[in-house]
KEKE-3310 file (N, C-alpha, C; in steps of 0.2 Angstrom, whole numbers, plus 5000, padded with zeros to 4 digits):
npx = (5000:5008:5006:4995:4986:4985:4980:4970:4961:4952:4958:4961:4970:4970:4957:4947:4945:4941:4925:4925:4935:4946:4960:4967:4972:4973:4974:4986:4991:5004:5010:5028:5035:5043:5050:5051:5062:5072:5085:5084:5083:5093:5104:5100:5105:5104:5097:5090:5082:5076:5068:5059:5053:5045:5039:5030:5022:5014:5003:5002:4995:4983:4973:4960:4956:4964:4962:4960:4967:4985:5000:5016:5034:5046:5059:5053:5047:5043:5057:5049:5035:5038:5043:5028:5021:5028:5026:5012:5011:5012:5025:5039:5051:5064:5063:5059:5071:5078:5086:5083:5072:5061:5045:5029:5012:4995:4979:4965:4959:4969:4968:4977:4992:5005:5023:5036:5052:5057:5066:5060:5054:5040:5031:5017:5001:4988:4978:4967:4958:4955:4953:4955:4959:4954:4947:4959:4968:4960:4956:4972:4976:4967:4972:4986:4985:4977:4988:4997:4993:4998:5011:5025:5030:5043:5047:5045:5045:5048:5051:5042:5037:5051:5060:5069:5075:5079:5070:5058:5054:5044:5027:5030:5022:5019:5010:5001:4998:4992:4995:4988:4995:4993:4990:4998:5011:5013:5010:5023:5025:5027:5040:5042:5031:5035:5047:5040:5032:5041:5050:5039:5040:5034:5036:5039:5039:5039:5029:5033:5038:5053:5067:5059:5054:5043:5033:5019:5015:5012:5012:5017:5014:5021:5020:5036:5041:5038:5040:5034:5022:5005:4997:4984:4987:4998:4992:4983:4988:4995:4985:4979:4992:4989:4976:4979:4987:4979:4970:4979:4981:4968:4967:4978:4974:4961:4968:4976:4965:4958:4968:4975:4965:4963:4977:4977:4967:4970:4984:4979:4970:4980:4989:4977:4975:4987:4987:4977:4983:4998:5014:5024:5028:5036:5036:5036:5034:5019:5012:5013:5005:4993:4991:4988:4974:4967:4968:4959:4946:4944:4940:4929:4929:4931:4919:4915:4916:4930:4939:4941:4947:4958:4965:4968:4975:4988:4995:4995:5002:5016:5030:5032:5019:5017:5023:5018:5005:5009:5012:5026:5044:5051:5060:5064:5062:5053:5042:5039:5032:5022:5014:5010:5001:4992:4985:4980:4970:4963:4957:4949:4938:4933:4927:4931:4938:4928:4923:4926:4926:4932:4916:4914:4927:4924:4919:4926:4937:4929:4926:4935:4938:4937:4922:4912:4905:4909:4912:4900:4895:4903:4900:4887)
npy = (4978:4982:4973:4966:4972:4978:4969:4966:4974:4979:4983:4994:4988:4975:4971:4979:4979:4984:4983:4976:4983:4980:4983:4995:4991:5001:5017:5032:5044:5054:5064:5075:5083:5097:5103:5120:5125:5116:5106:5093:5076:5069:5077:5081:5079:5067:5072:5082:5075:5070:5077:5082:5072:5072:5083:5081:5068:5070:5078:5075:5060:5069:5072:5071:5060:5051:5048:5034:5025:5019:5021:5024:5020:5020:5011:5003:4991:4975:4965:4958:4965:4976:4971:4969:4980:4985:4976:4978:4992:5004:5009:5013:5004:5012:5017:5009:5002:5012:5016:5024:5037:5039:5037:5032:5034:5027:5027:5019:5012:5010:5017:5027:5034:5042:5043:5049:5056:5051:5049:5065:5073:5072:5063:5058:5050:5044:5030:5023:5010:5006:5014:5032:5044:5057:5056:5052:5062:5074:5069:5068:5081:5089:5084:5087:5100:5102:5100:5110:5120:5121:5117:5125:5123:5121:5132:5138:5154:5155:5143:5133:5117:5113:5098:5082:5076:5083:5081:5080:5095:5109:5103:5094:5080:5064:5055:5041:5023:5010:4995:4981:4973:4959:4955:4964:4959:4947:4946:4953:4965:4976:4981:4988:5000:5005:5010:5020:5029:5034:5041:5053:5058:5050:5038:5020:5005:4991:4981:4986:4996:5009:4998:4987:4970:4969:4957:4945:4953:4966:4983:4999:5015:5031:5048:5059:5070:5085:5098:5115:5113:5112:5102:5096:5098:5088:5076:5077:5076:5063:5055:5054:5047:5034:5032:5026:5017:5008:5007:4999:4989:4981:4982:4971:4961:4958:4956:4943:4935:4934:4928:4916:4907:4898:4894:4905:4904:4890:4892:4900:4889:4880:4887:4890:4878:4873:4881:4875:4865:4862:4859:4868:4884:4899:4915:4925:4916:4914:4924:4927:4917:4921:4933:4926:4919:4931:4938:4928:4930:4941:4938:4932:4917:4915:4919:4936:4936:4931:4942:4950:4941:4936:4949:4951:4943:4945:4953:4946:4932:4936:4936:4940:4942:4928:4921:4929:4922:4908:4909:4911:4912:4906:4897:4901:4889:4883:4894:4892:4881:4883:4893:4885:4879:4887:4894:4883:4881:4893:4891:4878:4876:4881:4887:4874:4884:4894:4891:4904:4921:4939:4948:4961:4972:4986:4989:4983:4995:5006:5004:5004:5018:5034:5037:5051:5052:5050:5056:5056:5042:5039:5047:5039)
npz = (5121:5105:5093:5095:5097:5081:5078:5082:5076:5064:5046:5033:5025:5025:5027:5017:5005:4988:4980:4964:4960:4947:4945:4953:4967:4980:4986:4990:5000:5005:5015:5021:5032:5042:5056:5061:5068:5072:5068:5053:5053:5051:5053:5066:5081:5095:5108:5101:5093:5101:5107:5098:5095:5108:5106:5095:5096:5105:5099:5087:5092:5098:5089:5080:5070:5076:5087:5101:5093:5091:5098:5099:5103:5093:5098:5107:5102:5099:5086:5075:5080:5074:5061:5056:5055:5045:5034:5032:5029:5036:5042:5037:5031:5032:5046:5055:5058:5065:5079:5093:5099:5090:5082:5081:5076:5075:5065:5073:5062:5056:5042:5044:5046:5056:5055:5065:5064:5053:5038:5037:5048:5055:5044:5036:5031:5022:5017:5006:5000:4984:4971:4975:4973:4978:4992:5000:5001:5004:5016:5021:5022:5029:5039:5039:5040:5054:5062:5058:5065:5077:5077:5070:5055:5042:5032:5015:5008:4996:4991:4997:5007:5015:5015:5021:5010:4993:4982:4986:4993:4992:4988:4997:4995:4992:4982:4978:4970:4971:4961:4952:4940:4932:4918:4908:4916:4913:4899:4895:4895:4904:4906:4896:4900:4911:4907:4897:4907:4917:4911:4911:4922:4932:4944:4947:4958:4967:4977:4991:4990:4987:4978:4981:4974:4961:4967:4965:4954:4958:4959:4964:4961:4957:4960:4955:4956:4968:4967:4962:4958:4962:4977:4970:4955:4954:4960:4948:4935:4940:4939:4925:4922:4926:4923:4909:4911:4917:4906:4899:4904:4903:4889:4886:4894:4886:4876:4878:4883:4869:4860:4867:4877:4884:4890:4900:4909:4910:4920:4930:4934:4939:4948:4960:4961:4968:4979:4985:4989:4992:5002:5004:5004:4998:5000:4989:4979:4984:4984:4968:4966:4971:4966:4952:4955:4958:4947:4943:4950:4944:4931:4933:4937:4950:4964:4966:4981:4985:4981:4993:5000:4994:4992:5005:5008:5001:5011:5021:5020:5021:5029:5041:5046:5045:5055:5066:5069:5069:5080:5086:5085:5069:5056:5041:5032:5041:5040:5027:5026:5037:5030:5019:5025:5031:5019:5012:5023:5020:5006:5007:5006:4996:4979:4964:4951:4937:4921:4913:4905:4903:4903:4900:4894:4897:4909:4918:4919:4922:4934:4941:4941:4949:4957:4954:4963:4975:4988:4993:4994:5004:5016:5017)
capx = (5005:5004:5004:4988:4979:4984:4977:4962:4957:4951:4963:4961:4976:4968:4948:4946:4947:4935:4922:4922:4939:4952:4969:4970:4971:4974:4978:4989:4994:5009:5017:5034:5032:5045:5050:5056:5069:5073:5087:5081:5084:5096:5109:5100:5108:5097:5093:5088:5077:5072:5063:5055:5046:5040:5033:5025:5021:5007:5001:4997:4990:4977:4969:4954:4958:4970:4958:4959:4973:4990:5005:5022:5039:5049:5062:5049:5042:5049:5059:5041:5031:5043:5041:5022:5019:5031:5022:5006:5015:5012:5031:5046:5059:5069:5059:5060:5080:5079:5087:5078:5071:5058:5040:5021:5004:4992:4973:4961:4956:4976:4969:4982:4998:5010:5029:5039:5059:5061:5068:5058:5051:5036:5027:5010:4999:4982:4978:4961:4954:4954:4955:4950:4964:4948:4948:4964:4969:4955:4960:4978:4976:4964:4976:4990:4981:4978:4996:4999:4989:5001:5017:5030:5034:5049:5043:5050:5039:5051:5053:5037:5038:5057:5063:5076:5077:5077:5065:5054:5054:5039:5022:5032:5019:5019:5002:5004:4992:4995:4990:4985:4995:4995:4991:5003:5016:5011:5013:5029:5026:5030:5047:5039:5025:5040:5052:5036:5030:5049:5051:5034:5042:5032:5040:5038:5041:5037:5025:5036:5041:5059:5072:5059:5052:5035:5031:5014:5010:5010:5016:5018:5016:5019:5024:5044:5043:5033:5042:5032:5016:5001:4995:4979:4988:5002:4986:4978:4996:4995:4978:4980:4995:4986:4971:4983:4990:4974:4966:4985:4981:4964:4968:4981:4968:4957:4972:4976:4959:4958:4974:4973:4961:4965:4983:4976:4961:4976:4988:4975:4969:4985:4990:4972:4977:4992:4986:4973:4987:5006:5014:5030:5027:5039:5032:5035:5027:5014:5012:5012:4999:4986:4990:4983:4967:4966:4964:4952:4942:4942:4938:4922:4930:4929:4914:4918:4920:4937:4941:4942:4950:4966:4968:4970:4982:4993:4997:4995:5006:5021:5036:5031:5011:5016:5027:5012:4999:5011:5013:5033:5049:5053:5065:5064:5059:5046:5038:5036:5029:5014:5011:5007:4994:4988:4984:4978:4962:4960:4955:4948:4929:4933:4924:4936:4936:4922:4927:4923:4932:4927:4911:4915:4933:4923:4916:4932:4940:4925:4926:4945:4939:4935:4916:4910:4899:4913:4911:4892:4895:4905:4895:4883)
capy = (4975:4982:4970:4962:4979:4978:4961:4965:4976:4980:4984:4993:4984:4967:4971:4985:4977:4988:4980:4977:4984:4974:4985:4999:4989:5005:5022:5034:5050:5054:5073:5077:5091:5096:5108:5125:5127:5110:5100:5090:5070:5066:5080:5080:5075:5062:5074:5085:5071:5067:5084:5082:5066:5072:5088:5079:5062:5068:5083:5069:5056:5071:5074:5068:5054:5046:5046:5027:5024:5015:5027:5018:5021:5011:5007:5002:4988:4968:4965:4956:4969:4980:4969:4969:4986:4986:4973:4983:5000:5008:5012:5012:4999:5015:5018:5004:5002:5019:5014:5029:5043:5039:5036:5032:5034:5025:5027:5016:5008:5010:5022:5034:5034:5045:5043:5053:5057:5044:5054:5069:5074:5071:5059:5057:5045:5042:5026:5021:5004:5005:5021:5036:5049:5062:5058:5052:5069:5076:5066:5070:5089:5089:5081:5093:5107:5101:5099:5116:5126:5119:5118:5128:5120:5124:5133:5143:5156:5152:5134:5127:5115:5111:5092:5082:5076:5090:5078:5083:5100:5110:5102:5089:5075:5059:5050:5035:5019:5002:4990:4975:4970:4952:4955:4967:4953:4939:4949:4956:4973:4981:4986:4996:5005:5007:5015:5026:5031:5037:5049:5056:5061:5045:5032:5012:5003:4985:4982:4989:5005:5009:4994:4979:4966:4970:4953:4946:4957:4973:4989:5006:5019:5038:5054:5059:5078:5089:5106:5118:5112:5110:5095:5096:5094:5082:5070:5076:5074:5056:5050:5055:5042:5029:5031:5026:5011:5005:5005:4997:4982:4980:4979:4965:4955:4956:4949:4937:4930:4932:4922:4909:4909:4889:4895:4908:4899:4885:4896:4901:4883:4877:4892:4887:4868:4875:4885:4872:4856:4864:4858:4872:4889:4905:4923:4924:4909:4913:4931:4923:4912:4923:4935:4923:4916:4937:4937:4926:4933:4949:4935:4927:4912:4914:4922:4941:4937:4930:4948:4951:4934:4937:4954:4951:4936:4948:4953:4941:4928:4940:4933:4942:4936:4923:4920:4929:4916:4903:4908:4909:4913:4902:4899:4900:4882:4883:4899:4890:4874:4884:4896:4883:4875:4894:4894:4875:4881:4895:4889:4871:4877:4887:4879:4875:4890:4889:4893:4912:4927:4944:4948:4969:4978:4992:4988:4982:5000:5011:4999:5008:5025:5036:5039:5057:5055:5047:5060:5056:5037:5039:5048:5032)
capz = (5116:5100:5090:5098:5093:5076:5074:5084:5072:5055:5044:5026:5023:5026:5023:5012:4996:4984:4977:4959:4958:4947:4944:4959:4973:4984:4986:4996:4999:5010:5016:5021:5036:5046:5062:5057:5074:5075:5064:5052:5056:5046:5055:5076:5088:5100:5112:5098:5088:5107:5109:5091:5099:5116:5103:5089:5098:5108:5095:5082:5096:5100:5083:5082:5069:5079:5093:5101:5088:5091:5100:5099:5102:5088:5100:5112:5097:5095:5079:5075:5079:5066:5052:5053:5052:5039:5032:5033:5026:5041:5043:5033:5034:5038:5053:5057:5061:5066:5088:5098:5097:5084:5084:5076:5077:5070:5068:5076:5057:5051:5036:5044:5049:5055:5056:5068:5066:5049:5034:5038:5058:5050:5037:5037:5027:5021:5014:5003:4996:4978:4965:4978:4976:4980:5000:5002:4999:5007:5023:5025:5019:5035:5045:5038:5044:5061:5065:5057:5071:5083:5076:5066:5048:5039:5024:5012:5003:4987:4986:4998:5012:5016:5018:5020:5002:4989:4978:4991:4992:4985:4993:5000:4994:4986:4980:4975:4968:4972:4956:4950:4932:4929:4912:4908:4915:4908:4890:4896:4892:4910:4905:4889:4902:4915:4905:4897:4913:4921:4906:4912:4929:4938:4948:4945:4962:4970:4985:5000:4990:4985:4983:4983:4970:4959:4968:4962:4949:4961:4956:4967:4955:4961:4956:4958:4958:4970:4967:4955:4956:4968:4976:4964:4950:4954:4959:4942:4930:4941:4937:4919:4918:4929:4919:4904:4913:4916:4900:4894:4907:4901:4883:4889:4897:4881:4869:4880:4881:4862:4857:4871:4885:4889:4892:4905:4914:4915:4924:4937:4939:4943:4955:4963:4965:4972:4985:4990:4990:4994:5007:5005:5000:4999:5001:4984:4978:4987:4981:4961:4965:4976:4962:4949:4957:4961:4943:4942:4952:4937:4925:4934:4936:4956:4965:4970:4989:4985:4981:4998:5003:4991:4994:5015:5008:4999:5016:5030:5018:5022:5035:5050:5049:5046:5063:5072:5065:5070:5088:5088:5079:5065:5050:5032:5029:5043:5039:5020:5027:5042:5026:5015:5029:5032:5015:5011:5025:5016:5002:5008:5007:4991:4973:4959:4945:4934:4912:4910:4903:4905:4902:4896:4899:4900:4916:4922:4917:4924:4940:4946:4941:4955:4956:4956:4970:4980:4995:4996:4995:5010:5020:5020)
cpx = (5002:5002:4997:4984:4978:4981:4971:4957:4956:4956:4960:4964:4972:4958:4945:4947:4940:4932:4924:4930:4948:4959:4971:4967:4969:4977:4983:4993:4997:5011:5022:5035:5040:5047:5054:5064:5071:5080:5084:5084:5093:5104:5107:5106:5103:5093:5087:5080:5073:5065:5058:5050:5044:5034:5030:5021:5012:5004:4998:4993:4983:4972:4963:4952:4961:4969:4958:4963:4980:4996:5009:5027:5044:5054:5060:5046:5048:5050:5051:5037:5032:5041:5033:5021:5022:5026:5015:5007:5011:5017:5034:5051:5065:5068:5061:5067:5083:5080:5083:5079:5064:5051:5035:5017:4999:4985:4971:4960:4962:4974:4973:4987:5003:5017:5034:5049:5061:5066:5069:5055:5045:5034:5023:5007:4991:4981:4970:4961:4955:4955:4951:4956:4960:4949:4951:4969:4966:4957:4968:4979:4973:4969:4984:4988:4980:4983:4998:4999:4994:5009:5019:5032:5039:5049:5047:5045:5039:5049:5047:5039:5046:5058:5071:5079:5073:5072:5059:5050:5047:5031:5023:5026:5019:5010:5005:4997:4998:4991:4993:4988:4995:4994:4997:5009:5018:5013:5019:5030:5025:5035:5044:5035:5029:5043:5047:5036:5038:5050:5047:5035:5036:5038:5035:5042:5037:5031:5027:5040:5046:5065:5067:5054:5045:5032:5021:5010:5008:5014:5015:5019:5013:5022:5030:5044:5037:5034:5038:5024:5011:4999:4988:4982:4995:4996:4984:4982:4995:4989:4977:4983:4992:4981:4974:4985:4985:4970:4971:4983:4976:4962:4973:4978:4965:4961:4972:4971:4959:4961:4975:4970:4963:4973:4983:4973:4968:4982:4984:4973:4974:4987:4983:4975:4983:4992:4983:4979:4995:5005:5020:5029:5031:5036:5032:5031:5021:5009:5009:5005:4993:4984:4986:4976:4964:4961:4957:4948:4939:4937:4929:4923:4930:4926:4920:4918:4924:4941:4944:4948:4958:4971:4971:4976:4987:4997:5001:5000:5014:5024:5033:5024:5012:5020:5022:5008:5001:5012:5021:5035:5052:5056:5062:5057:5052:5041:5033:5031:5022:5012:5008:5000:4991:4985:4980:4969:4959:4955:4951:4942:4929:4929:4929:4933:4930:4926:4924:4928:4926:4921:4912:4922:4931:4921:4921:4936:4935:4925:4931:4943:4935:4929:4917:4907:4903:4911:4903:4893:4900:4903:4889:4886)
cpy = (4978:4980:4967:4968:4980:4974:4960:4969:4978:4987:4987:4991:4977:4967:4975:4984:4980:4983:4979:4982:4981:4976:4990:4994:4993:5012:5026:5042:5051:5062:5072:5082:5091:5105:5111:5127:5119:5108:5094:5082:5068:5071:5081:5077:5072:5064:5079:5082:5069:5072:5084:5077:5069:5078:5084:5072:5063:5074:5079:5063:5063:5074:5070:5062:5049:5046:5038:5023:5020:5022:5025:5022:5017:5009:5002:4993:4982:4971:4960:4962:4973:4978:4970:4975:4989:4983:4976:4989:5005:5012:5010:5006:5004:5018:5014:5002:5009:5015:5017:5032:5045:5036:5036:5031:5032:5024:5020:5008:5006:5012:5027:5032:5040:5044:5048:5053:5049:5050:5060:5068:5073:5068:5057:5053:5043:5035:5023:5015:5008:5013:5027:5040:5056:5062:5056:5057:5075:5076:5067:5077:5091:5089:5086:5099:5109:5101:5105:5121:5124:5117:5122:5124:5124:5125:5139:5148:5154:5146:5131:5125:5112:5103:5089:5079:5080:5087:5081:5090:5103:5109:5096:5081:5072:5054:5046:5029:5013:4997:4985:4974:4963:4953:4957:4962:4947:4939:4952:4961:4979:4983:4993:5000:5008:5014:5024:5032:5036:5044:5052:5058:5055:5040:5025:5008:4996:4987:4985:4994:5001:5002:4987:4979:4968:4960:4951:4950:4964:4976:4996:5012:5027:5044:5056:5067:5081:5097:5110:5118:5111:5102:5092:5093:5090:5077:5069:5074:5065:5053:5049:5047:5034:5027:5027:5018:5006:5002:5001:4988:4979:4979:4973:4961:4953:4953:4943:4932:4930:4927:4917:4909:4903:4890:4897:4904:4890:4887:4899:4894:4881:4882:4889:4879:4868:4874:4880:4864:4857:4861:4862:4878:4894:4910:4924:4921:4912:4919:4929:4921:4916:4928:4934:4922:4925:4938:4934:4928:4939:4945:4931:4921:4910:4919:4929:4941:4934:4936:4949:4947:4935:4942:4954:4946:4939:4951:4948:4933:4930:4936:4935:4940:4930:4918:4921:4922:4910:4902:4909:4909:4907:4902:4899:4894:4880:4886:4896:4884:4877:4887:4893:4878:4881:4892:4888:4876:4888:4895:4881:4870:4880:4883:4882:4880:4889:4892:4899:4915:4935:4947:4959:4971:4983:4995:4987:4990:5006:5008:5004:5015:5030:5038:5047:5058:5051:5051:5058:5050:5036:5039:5042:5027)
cpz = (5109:5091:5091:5095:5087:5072:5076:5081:5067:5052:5037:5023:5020:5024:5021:5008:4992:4980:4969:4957:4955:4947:4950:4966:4980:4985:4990:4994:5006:5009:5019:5027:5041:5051:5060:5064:5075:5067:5061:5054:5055:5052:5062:5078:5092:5102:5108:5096:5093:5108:5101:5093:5102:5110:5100:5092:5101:5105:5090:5087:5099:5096:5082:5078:5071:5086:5094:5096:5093:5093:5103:5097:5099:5093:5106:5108:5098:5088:5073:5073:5072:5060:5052:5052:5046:5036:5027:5031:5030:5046:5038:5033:5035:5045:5057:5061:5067:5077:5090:5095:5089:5087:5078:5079:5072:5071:5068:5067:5051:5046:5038:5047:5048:5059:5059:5068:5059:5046:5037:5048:5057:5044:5039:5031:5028:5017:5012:4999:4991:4976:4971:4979:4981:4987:5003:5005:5004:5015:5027:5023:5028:5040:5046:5042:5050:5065:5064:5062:5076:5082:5070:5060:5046:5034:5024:5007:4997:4985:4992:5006:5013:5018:5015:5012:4998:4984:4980:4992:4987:4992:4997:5001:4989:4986:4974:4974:4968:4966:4953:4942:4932:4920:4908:4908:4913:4901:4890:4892:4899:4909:4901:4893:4909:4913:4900:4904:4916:4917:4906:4918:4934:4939:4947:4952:4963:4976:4989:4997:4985:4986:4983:4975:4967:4961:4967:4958:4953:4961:4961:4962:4958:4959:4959:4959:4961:4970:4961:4955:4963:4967:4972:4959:4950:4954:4950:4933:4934:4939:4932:4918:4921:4925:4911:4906:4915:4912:4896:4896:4905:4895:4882:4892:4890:4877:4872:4879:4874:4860:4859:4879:4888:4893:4900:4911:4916:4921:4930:4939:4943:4947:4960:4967:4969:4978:4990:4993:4991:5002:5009:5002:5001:4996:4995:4981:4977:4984:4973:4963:4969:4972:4955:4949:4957:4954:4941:4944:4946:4934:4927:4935:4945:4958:4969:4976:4990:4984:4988:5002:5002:4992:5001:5012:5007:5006:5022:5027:5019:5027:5041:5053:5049:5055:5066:5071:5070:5079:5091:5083:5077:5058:5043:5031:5032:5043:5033:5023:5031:5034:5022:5018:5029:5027:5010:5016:5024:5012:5000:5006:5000:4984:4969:4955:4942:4925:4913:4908:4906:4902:4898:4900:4901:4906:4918:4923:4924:4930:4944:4946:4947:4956:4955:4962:4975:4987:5000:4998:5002:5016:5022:5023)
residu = (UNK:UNK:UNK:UNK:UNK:UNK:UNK:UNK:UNK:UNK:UNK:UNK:UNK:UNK:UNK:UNK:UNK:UNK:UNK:UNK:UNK:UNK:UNK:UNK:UNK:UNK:UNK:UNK:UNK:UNK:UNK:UNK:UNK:UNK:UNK:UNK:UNK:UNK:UNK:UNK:UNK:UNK:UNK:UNK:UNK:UNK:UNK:UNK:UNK:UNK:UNK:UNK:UNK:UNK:UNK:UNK:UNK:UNK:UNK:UNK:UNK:UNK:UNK:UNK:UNK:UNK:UNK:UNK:UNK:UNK:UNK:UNK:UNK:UNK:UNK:UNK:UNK:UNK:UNK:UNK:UNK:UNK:UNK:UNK:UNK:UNK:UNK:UNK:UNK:UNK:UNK:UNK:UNK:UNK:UNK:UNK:UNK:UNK:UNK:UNK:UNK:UNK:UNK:UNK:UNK:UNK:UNK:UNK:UNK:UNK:UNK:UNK:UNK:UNK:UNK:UNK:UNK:UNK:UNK:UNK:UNK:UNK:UNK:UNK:UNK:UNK:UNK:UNK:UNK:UNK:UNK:UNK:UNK:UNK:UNK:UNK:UNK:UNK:UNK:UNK:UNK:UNK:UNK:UNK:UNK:UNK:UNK:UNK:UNK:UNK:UNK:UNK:UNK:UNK:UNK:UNK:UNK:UNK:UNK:UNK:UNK:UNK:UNK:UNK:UNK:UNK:UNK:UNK:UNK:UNK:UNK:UNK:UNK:UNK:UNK:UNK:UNK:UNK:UNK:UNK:UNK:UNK:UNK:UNK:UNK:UNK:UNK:UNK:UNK:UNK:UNK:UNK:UNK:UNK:UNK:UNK:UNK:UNK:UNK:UNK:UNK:UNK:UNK:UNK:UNK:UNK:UNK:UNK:UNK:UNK:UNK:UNK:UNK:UNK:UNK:UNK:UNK:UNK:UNK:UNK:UNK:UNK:UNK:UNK:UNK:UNK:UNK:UNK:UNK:UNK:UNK:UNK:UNK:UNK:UNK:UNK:UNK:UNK:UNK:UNK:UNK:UNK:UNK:UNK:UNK:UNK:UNK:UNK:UNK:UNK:UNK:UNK:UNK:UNK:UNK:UNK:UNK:UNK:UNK:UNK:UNK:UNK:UNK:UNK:UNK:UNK:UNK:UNK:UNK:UNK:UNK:UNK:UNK:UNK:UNK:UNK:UNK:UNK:UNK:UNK:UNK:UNK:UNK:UNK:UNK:UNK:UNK:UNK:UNK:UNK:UNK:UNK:UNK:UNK:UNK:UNK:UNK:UNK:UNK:UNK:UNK:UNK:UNK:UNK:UNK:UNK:UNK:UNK:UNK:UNK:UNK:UNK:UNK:UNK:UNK:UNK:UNK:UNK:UNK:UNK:UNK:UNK:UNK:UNK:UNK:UNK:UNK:UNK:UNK:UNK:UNK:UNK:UNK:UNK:UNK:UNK:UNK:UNK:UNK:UNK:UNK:UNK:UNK:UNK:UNK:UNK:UNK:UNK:UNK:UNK:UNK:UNK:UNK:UNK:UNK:UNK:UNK:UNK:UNK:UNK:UNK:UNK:UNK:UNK:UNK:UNK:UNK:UNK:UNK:UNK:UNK:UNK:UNK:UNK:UNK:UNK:UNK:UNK:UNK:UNK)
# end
């Protein structure tokens, strides 16, 4: 079953929270690839899109990342299963709907996933704890490669990798950062870093992509154009503006505490007394408040192995963990009611906040920023 696999093991989704890192929650680098004698999805026929699985399904299961890995037929998957992996941004919620003919792979430790027959015949995805576009990239360039020796892509000398959407076109790659503003929206100045950023040729997106809510203070921020340029400097045009948007949240933190820190430190206790004493919580709600205490954690105000805690929260508080958790499918009213117990023994053992503020932004800034010696520290 494979849900059970997904829950039986670790996740960077759920335990990959970077040390020490307060605004990039995570990174990700996705490609676009698709089969040069095939139709692309969107224009198959079944049989067509069928022949695209049997090829690509056991080409990506025999890679040596995706050795011991997850090899699922979406139509083969509960409506359950579907949503978790959505959840988990291990599929698309167009994948997802997708009846037959369609398919994923996913490594062993879910940093990788590839999508079979969504959009494209191909989408692949790397995924990294905290500010690491370095071997994100790295990772799914490799993975690129692999797949290359063995299939025919649809490439144009002119214009690049061919896909189904002309945005696309080019290096058919989106790298994207997952982050952490409460600052920012507390000062209500995400519209003004939105509307910068877009005239920049980047994208401002909620947690689940295209289409959903920046729900607790998390933003998906990624670059819109991949025609023209390599994927060196699309990452390196994106880290600039990230770099920017980090040092925006980080100067937003410092007013705040300047002007009223009791306001703050009150808006985290009481999301805290929430968390530990609710008896009704919606995925939003829930979100709000895990995103609070999150902050706290930046501020000193909870020991850094709550980091860990609130980042797996931002997940596993979601509709569809929370039906697994509970053992059975349930509505609205009782998803908010088990959520709000989940959550209640969570944080039963936890000690109330303590008074602090940041101790240096500049620590917090240099914290998100990609080491140099990232490659070596891996290796260990």
């Amino acid at each position: 079953m494979v849900i059970k696999d997904i829950f039986d093991g670790k996740s960077v989704m759920t335990e990959g929270a970077a040390k020490k890192c307060p605004v990039v929650l995570m990174t990700r680098v996705r490609l676009a690839r698709n089969l040069s004698d095939h139709p692309f999805p969107g224009w198959a026929k079944m049989p067509q899109k069928k022949d695209v699985l049997e090829t690509c399904l056991p080409a990506v299961a025999t890679l040596r990342p995706m050795k011991s890995g997850i090899t699922a037929e979406i139509e083969e998957l509960s409506d359950l299963e579907k949503q978790i992996l959505v959840e988990r941004h291990l599929i698309s919620r167009e994948l997802s709907g997708t009846p037959e003919s369609a398919g994923v792979v996913i490594s062993k430790d879910q940093s990788v996933s590839v999508m079979i027959n969504e959009e494209d015949h191909l989408r692949m995805q790397v995924v990294k704890s905290g500010y690491r576009f370095k071997s994100a990239w790295n990772a799914v360039n490799n993975l690129d490669t692999a797949l290359e020796g063995g299939l025919n892509y649809a490439f144009s000398s002119r214009l690049g990798y061919l896909t189904a959407c002309p945005t696309n076109v080019g290096t058919g790659m989106r790298a994207s950062a997952m982050m952490h503003l409460p600052a920012l929206v507390i000062s209500n100045q995400m519209e003004k870093v939105v509307r910068a950023v877009n005239q920049l040729g980047i994208a401002v997106r909620g947690l689940f992509g295209e289409g959903s809510d920046a729900s607790g203070s998390i933003f998906q921020i990624s670059n819109q154009t991949t025609l023209g340029e390599s994927e060196e400097a699309i990452i390196k045009r994106l880290s600039s503006v990230l770099k920017t948007i980090i040092d925006q949240e980080i100067n937003a933190r410092e007013k705040i505490l300047e002007t009223d820190p009791n306001k703050l430190q009150d808006k985290i206790g009481r999301a805290f007394g929430i968390l530990q004493n609710s008896h009704l919580l919606s995925s939003n709600e829930c979100m709000n408040l895990v995103s609070l205490v999150r902050f706290g954690v930046d501020l000193e105000m909870f020991p850094e192995e709550m980091r860990n805690i609130v980042d797996r929260l931002f997940i596993e508080c979601q509709p569809g963990h929370i039906q697994y958790h509970a053992g059975k499918s349930i509505d609205t009213s009782e998803r908010d009611a088990y959520r709000s117990e989940y959550l209640r023994k969570q944080f039963e053992n936890v000690d109330k906040p303590v008074n602090s503020i940041l101790k240096a932004a500049t620590e917090e800034e240099n914290a998100d920023m990609e080491p140099n010696n990232e490659e070596e520290s891996e290796k260990g």
